[in-house]
C-alpha positions in Angstrom: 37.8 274.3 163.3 38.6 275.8 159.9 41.4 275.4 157.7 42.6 278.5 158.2 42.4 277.9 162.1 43.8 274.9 161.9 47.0 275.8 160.0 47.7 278.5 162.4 47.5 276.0 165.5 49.9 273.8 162.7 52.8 276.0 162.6 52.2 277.1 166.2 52.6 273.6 167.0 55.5 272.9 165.2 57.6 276.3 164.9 60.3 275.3 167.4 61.0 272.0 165.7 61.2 272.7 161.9 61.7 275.7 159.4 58.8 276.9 158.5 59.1 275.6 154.6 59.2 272.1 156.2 56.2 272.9 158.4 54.6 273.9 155.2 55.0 270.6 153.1 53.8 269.0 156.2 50.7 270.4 155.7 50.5 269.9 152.1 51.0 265.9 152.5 48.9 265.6 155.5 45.6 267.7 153.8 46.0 266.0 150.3 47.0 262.2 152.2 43.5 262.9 154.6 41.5 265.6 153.4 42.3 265.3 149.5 43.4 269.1 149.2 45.6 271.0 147.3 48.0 273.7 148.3 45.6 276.3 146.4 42.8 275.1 148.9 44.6 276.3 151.7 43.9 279.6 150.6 40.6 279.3 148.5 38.8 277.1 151.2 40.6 279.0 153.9 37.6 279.2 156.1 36.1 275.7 155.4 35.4 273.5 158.6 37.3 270.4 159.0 35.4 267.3 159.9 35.6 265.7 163.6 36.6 262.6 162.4 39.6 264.4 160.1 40.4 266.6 162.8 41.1 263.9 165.3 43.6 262.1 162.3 45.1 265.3 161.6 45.8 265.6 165.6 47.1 262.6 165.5 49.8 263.0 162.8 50.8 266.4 164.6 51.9 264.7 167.6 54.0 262.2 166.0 55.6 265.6 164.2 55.9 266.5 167.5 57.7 263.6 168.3 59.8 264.1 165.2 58.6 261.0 163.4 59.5 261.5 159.3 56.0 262.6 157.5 56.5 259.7 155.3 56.2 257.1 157.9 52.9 258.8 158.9 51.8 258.9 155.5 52.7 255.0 154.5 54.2 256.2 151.2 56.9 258.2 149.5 58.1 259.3 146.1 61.0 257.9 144.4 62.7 258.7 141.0 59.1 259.9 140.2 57.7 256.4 141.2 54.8 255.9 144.6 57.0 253.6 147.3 55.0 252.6 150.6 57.6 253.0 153.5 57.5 251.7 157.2 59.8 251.9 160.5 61.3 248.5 158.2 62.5 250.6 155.8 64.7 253.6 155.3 63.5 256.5 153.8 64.5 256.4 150.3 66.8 260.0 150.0 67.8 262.2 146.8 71.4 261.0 146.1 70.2 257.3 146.1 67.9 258.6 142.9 71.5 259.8 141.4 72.9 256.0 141.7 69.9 254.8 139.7 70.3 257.4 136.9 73.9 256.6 136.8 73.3 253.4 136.3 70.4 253.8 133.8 73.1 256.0 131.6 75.5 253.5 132.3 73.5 250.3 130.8 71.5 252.6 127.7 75.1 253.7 126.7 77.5 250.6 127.6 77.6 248.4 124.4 78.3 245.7 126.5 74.6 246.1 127.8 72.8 247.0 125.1 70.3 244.8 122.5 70.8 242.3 124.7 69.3 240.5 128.6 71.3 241.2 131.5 70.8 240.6 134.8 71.3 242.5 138.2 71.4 242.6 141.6 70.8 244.8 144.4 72.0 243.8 147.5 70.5 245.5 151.0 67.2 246.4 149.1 64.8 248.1 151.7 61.8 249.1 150.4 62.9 248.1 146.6 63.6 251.8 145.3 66.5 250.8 143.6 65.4 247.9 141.4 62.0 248.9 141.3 62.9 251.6 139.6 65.5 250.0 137.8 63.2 247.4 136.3 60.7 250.7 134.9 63.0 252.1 133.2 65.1 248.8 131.9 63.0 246.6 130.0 65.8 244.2 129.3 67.0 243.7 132.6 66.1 240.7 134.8 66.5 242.1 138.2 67.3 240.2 142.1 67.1 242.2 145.4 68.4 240.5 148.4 67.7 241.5 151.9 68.2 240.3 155.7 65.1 241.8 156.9 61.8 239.8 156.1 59.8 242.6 156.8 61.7 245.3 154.7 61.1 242.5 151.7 57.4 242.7 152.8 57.4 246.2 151.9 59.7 245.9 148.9 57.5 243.0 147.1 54.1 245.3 147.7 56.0 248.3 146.2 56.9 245.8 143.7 52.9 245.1 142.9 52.1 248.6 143.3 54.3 249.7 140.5 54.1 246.6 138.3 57.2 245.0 137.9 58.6 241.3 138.6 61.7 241.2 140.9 62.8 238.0 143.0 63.3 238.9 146.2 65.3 236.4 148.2 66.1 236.8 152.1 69.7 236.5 152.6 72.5 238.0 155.5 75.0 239.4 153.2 77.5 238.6 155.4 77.1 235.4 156.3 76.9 234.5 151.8 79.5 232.2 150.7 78.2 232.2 147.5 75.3 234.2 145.0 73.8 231.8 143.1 74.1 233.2 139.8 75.9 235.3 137.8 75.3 239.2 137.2 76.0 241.9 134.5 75.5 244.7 137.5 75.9 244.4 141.3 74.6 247.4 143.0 74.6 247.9 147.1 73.7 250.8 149.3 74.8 249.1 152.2 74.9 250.6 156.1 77.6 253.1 156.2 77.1 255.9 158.7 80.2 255.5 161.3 78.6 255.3 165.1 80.9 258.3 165.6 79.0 260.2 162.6 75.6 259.8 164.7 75.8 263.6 166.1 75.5 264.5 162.2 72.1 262.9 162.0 69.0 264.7 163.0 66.7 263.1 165.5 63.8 262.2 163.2 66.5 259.6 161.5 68.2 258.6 164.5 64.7 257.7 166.6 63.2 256.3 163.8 64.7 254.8 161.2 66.2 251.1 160.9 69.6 251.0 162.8 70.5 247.8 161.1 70.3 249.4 157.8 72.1 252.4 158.7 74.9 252.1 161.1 78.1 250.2 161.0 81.1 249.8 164.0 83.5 252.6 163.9 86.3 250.4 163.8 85.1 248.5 160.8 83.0 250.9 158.8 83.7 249.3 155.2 82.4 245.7 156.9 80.0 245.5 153.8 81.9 246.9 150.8 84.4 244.2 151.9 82.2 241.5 151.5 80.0 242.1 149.0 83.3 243.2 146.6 84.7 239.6 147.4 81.2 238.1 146.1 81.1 240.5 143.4 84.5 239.1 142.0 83.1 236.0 141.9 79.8 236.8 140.2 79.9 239.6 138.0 80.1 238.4 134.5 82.7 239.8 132.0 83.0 243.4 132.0 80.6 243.6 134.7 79.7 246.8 136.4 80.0 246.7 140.8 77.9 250.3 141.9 77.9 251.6 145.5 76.4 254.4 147.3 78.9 255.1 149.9 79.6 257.3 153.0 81.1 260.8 151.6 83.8 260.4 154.1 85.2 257.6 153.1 85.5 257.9 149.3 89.2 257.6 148.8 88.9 254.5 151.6 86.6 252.5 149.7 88.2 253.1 146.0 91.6 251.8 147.4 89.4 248.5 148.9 88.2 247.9 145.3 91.4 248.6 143.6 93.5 246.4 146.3 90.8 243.4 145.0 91.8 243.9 141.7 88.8 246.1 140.3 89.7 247.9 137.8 88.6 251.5 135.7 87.3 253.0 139.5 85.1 256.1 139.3 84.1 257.9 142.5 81.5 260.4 141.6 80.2 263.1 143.6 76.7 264.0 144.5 74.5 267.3 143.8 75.6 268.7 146.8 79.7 267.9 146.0 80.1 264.9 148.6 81.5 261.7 147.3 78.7 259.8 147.0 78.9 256.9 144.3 81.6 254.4 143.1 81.7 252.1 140.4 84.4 249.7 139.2 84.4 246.7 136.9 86.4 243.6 136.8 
């Protein structure tokens, strides 16, 4: 089969499932990932046979597109805040507005005198695959950074995308909510905790829902700020002076989860919006 064929039978394949710009970058990962193609080969080596032994790989990632399984499981790996991340069914699939939390907090420790010229430390609680400190600790260089998880196999993930991009970060294994206390004491606190109400699950498409790591995503209608809670109790216990506390949280429950913070006693609360105007990010200090 040639390329040309084969990207026919592609979007044939796929044309009642996705938009056809989706089935597009599909393509693009799957013949750069396995065949080491460019876009510009799909049309210069158009009528170039495909291998047996590709074409049977290639197959096989179509059905699980098919199946609606996210490309980037498929492919093992992901960008993030221009950095390679390995991803599994352990691990959510790091998304756009979680990039936006990291640059916030990048502005907020390059132009916060109370961070600068000196070593701080931070914390990222409910890591996944490491984007957030991973990509904190490239860009800080005078940041000592912890991640803490409950999944041992997420923090499989996170310390290998930790060697693959070259940083240190100590990982430590750790329910959340079952922590009395930290350990330590930290400049930043940072969590993207589960957030997405069980009665928000009709919002989410399919390829998330069937495939992505429930216990990092979901959280009981009747207690949906289970996690902000707790980790803003901790938080008031071991953020240093002036301390930042950063969330992502769920866009529906902005003004829910800035009253939580200011009812603990946080103070100079700033709930920002995302690129696509949902409230997104909070941060307080103590």
């Amino acid at each position: 089969m040639t390329l040309k064929e084969y990207r026919t039978l592609f979007n044939t394949s796929l044309s009642e499932l996705y938009p056809k710009t989706e089935i597009d970058t599909f393509l693009i990962l799957l013949i750069e990932e396995y065949l080491g193609l460019t876009r510009v080969d799909l049309v210069i080596k158009a009528d170039s046979k495909i291998e047996d032994s590709k074409l049977l790989i290639l197959n096989k990632a179509l059905e699980r597109l098919q199946k609606e399984e996210p490309i980037q499981y498929i492919i093992g790996h992901t960008e993030f805040f221009g950095h390679p991340f390995f991803v599994n069914q352990n691990t959510l699939i790091p998304r756009p507005e979680t990039e936006e939390l990291v640059a916030w907090i990048i502005d907020e420790v390059r132009n916060n005198s109370n961070y600068t010229n000196k070593q701080i430390s931070i914390l990222d609680i409910g890591t996944g695959s490491g984007c957030i400190p991973i990509s904190l600790a490239k860009e800080l260089n005078n940041a000592s950074i912890s991640a803490i998880d409950v999944s041992e196999k997420a923090l499989e993930i996170a310390k290998k995308n930790a060697i693959e991009n070259q940083v240190n970060i100590n990982f430590i294994t750790k329910d959340i909510l079952q922590t009395i206390d930290l350990n330590m004491q930290f400049d930043i606190i940072i969590s993207n905790p589960p957030y997405v109400r069980n009665l928000e699950k009709a919002e989410i498409n399919n390829n998330v829902l069937e495939n992505e790591p429930h216990l990092a995503l979901f959280v009981e209608d009747n207690n949906a700020l289970i996690f902000y809670d707790k980790i803003a109790d901790l938080a008031k216990n071991h953020l240093n002076k002036n301390g930042c506390l950063f969330f992502e949280i769920n866009q529906y429950l902005g003004k829910e989860t800035s009253t939580l913070l200011k009812n603990k006693a946080f103070k100079n609360i700033e709930l920002k919006q995302d690129i696509f105007k949902n409230d997104r990010m909070l941060k307080a200090t103590l």
